[in-house]
N, C-alpha and C positions, 0 to 999 in steps of 0.2 A: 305432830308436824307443825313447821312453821313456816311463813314466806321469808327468805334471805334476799337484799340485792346483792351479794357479794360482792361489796362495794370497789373491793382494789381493782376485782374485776371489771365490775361495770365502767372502771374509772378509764382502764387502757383500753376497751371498745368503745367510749362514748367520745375520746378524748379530754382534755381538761375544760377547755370550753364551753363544750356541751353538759358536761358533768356541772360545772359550777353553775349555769344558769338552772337547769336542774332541779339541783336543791333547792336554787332559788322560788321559783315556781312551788314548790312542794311545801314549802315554809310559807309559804304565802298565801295558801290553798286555792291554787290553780288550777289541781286536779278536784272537778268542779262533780262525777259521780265515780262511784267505783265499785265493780260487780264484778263476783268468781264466779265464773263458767269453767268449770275443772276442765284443761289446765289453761284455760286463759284468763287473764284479766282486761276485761273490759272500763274501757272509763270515757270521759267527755271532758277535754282540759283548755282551760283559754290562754285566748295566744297572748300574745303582744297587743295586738288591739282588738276589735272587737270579736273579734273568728274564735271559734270553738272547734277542736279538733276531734277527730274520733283516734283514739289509738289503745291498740288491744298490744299487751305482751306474752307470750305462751312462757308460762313457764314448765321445768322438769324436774326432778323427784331428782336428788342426790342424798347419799341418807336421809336424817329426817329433815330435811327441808328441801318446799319448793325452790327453786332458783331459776334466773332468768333464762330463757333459750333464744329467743326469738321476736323481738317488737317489729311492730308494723304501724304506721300513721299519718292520717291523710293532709299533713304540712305540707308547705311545698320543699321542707329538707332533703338535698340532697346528695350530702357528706359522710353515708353510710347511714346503717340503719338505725344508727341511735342517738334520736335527735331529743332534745331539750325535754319533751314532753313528755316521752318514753322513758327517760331518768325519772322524771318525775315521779309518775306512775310507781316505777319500781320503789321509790322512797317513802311513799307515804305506804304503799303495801307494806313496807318492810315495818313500820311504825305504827300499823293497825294490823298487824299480823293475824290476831287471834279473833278479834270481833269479824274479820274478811274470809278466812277459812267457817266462821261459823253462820254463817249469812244463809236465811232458810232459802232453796232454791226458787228462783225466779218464777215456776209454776205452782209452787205451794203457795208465794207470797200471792200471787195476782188471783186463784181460786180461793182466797181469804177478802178480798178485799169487796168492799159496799162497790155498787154501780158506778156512783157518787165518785169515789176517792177513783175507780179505774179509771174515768173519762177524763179525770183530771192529770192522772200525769201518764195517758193515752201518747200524745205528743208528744212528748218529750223521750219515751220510750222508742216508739217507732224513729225517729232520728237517729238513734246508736245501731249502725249497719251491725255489730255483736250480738244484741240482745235481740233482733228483729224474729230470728228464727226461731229463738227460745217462747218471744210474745206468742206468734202465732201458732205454733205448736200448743202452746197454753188454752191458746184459742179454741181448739181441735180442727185447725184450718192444715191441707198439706198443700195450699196456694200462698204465695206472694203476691202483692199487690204488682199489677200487670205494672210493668214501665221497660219503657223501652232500653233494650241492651246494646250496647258501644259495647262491641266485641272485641275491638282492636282495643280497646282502653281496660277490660278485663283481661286481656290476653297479657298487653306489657304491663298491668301490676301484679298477675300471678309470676311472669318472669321476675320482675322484681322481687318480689317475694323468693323466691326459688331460688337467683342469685344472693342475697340477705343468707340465707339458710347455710349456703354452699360457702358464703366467705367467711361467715363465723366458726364453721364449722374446721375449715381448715387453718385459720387464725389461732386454734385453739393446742394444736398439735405440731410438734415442731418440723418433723418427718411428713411421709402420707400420714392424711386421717385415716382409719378405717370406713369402708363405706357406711356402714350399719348407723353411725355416729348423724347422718341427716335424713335415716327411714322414716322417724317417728313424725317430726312438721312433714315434711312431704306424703306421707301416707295420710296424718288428717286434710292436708287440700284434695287429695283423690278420693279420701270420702268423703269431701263437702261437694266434689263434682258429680258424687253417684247419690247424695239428697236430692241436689239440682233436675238428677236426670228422670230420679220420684216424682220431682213436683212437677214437671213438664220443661223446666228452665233449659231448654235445649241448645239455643246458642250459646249462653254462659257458659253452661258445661262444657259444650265444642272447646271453645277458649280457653279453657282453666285447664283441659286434658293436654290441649297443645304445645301449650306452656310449659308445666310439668315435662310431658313427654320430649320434648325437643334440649329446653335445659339439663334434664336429666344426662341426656346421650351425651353432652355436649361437655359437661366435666365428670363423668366416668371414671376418663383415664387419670382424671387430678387424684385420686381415692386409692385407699389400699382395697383392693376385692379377693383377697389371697384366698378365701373361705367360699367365692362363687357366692355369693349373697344377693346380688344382685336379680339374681331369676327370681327369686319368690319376690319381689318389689314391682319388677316387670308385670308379674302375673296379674296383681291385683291392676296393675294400669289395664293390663290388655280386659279382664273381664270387666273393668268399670269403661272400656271402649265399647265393648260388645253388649253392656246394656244399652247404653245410646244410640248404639244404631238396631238394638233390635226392639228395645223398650222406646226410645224416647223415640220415635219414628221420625230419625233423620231421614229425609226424602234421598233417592238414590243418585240426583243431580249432584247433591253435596258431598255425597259420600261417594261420586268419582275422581269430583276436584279435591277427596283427599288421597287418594290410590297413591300415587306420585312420594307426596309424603312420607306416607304410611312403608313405602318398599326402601324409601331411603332409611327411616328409621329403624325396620326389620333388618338393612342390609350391615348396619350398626354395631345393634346387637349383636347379628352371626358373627362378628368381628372377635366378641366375647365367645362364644360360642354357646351362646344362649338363644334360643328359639321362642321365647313367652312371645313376642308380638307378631310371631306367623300366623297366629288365626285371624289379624284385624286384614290381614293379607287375602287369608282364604271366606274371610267373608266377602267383602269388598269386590273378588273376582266371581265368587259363585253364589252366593246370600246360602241360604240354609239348603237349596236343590243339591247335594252332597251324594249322591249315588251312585253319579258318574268320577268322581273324585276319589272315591274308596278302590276302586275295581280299575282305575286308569295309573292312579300316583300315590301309592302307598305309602312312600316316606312322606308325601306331600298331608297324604292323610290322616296321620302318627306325630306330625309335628305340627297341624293348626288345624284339622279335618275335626278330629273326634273333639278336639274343645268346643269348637260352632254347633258343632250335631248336640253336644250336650246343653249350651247356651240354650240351644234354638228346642229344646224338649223341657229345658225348667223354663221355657216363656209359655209354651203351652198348656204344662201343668198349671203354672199358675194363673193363667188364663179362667182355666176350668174345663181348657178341653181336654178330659179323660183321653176319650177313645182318640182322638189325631193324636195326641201325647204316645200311647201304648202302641200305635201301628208306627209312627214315626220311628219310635228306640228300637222297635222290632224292625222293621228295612233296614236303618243303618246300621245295626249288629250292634247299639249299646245294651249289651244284655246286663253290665251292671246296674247302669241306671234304669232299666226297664224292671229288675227283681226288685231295687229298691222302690221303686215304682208303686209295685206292686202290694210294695209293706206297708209304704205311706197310707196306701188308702184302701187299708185292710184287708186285703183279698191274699192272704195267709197260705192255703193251700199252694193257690196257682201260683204265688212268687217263689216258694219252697221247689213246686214240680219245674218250673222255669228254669229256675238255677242251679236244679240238681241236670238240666238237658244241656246248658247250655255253658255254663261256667268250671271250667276245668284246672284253673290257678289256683293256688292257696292265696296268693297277692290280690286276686277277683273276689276270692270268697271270701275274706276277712271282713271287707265292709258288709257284704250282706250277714254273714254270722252276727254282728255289731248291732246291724238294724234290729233282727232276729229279738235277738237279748235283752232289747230297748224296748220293745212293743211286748216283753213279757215272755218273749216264746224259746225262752233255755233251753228247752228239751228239744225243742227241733233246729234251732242253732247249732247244737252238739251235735245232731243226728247228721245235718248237712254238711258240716265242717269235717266232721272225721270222711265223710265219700269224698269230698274235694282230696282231704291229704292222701288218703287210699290211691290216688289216679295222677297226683301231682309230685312229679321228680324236684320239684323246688322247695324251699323253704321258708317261713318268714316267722312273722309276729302272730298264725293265724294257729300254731299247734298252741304256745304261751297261750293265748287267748283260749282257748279251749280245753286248756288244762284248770286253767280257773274257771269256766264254766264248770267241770266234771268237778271240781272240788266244790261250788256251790253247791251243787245237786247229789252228791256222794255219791259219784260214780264213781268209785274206789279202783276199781280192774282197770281202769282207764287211764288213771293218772300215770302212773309208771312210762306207760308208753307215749305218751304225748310229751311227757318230760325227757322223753330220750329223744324225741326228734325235733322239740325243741331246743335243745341243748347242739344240736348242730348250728344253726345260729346265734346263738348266745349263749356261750358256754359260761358261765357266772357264777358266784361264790354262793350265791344262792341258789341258785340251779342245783350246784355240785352236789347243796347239803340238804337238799327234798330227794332228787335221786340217792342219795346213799342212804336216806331215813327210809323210802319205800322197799327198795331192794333190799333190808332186811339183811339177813344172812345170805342170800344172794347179789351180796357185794364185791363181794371175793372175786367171782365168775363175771363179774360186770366192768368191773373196776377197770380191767385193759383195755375194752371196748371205748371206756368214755372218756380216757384218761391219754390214748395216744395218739402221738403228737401233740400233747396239748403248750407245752414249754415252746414248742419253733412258732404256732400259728395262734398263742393268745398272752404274746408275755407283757403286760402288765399287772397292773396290781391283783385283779379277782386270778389269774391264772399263777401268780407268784405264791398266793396263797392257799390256793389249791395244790400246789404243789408242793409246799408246807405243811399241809396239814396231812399230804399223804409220806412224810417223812423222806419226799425225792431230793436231798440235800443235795448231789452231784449239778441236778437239772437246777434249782436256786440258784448255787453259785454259778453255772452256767450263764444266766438270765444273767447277774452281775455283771461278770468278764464281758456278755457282748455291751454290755452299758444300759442295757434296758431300763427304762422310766418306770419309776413306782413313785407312789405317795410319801410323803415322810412317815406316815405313821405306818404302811406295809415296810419301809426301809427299816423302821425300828423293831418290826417280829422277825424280820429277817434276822439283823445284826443280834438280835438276841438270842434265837436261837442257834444260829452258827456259833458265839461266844461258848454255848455249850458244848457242844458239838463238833466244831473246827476251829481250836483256839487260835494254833497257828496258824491259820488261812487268815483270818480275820484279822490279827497281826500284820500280816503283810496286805493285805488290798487297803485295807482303810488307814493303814499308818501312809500308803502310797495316795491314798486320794484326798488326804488331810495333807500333805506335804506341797500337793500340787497346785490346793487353792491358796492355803499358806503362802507359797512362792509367787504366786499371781497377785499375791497383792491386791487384793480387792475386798476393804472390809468391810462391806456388803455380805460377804460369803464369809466370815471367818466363823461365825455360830454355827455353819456348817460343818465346817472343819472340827472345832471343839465338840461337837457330837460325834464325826468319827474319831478321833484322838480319847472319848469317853469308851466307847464298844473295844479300842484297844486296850485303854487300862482293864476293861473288864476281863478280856483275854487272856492279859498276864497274869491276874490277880486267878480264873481260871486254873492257869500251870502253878501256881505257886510261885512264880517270880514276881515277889514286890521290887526286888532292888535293880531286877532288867526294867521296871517300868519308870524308876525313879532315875535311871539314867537315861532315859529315852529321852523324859519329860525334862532333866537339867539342859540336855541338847538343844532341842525344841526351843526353851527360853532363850538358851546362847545365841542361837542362829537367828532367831528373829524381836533379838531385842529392841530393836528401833522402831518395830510396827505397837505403836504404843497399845490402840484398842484390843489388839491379839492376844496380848501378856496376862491380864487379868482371867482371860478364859480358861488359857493353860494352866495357870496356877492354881485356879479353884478346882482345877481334878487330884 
């Protein structure tokens, strides 16, 4: 790995100005210290006159090298996020690449050093707002030195920040970006707000969640979210809300003046049709008293109930209160988290007898089988998992799962059967070829059971090829004709084996689907094409017609002599 500034880049986000003073600064060694904190860089660079700034840049992993995502710096620039000093940084990294990735971390160096040498560059250390966390972590301190918090001045530079993220991000793409494209800086600020809410920093945190939270909602709609991505981002926002008000003991005055907020923002969301910020709702109206909640407003307590009830039972656990822990998950009906409960702090029997009374899903029981298996207890994992699927009309990842346990432990009679109900789920090319190896000669007799309908409701690539390998060539070309998506490399066992098989089929669909991109003019696609135009020479060559192929092929040249890249493809078959 290496740090890159990609400079042309750097050059059209910093502009020319900023870029050229920059360098300047960089060649003149301006950037005065410089520390990797994976992925940031951290540094202390002088201004113009006497001021030393702090400015950190994140960078992100594109093949092997770092590159820039993200500067931050506390100049007073502010002409976008990439000011004079931020160039910098990024050039002399780019120029000390290999000595800067190899820098022993910050708590190795400072546990190496005499008393002597630490007091001495103590100060200067604590000044770089970067490295402060890392110091006193070093320290084995989980305090910051107490100073008063400007909430409103935390708040509009996480905005800023958040805006910086969002305009690069979109700057970068010529269309929508995708959302995914500004999860990774924004998900490190919401886990620098749930350190905060560790160490007591409770107002800071408020701020930084607000910030986040409200910018977020607020360009959304600017993003491609085609894939619904966005709820698992929410989630972590809403649980790093529900430590702060349940860990960082935000008093309840506060946390009414944010109700208001908080419903606008939930109303937002639903807009997406995402629900992750309903529990900061159902906390805020009922705190953890939830028993009336369950039994009054169901959806109410399906869409933010059972997160808080969980919330408010990992705060207890972790507390150390056992027993309020264990009667609390018991009243509100968390019987998953109560069995897991139960594994955690080894009381084996009674979380097995629990879960075998109380959880009736194969979806419920897959975590606890998981726990099971983890703490060592295979054989009673197996024992539990097979009564859950015995009782449970559904299906999941929880037979798969228990078919690998029963192959750990050679359970041999068992296998078979867990692999046929899991195979209603995921019928796979893997799948196919454990069940055809266990049923033995009792394949024959199997074989219609697991094999119908398999072409209408799994066609792509593992079902294209399971139907390949059971010689269903009608059902293959089928999958074709409707257009169905396969891999290049399943397209090419296809095309192969039909060349034996249906010479003249393949003659006519692939000389038709090579003609079509050919015509499209797009040579992009034309290596496509000379692959199907190859699977037809092999067809002909198949019948014995070389000299049908050698005038198919003169044709081809004639009609599209003008597409220069196209010519040399055709000819080399």
């Amino acid at each position: 790995m290496k740090i890159e500034a990609a400079r042309d880049r750097l050059l059209n986000l910093a502009g020319k100005a900023a870029y050229l003073r920059g360098q300047e600064y960089a060649e003149d060694s301006y950037v005065q210290s410089l520390i990797w904190d994976e992925p940031t860089l951290v540094a202390k660079v002088k201004g113009s006159g006497r001021a030393m700034y702090d400015t950190t840049v994140q960078l992100v992993v594109e093949g092997d090298c770092w590159r820039p995502l993200v500067p931050e710096c506390s100049c007073p620039y502010d002409d976008g996020p990439w000011c004079k000093h931020a160039v910098a940084v990024m050039l002399v990294a780019e120029g000390n690449s290999a000595d800067i990735l190899a820098q022993v971390p910050l708590q190795e160096r400072i546990a190496g050093m005499s008393l002597q040498d630490f007091t001495r560059i103590l100060p200067k250390l604590m000044e770089i707002e970067g490295v402060r966390r890392v110091l006193l972590e070093a320290l084995g301190s989980t305090q910051r030195p107490e100073t008063p918090v400007d909430s409103d001045k935390v708040e509009h530079e996480t905005r800023r920040k958040v805006q910086q993220i969002v305009r690069q991000a979109i700057g970068q793409w010529e269309e929508y970006a995708p959302i995914s494209s500004i999860f990774a800086p924004l998900e490190r600020i919401v886990d620098d707000a749930r350190d905060l809410v560790d160490e007591g920093q409770v107002e800071k945190a408020t701020a930084i969640l607000t910030a986040v939270t409200d910018e977020f909602l607020q360009v959304w709609e600017e993003f491609d979210d085609e894939n619904a991505e966005s709820g698992g981002f929410l989630d972590l926002v809403a649980d790093t809300w529900l430590a702060l008000f349940i860990e960082g003991g935000v008093d309840r005055s506060k946390q009414a003046e944010l109700l208001n907020q908080v419903w606008e923002w939930d109303q937002t969301a639903r807009g997406y049709d995402v629900t992750a910020l309903t529990p900061l709702i159902v906390w805020l109206q009922y705190g953890y008293e939830l028993e009336g909640l369950r039994s009054e407003n169901e959806v109410l307590w399906q869409e933010g109930g059972e997160t808080v009830a969980v919330a408010w039972s990992d705060h207890l656990s972790h507390s150390g209160e056992d027993a309020a822990c264990l009667d609390y998950s018991e009243r509100l009906g968390l019987d998953v988290f109560h069995a897991l409960y139960l594994i955690r702090t080894n009381r084996i029997p009674e979380a097995i007898a629990y879960a075998e009374k109380h959880i009736v899903s194969d979806q419920d029981g897959l975590p606890v089988v998981l726990a099971l298996k983890e703490v060592g207890e295979a054989a009673g994992a197996l024992d539990f998992g097979i009564k859950v699927l015995q009782r449970s009309p559904m299906t999941n990842n929880l037979a798969e799962k228990l078919a690998d346990i029963a192959e750990e432990l050679g359970e041999h009679d068992l296998l078979l059967p867990l692999h046929q109900r899991a195979w209603k789920k995921d019928p796979s090319f893997a799948r196919y070829q454990r069940i055809k190896e266990l049923s033995g000669e009792g394949w024959a007799q199997l074989a219609p059971t697991i094999l119908e309908g398999l072409g209408a409701r799994y066609g792509h690539d593992d079902g294209i090829r399971i139907l390949l390998a059971e010689g269903q060539i009608d059902a293959v070309i089928g999958s074709l004709q409707q257009g169905v998506w396969m891999s290049d490399e399943t397209l090419g066992q296809v095309a192969t084996a039909l060349v034996r098989s249906r010479p003249d089929w393949v003659i006519d669909y692939f000389s038709q689907r090579a003609e079509e991109v050919m015509n499209a003019a797009r040579s992009q696609d034309y290596v496509n094409a000379a692959k199907c135009l190859g699977w037809v020479r092999d067809a002909y060559r198949t019948l014995n017609r070389e000299d049908d192929w050698n005038a198919r092929k003169a044709e081809w040249l004639k009609d599209h002599r003008r597409k220069r890249s196209l010519l040399p493809l055709i000819e080399r078959l």
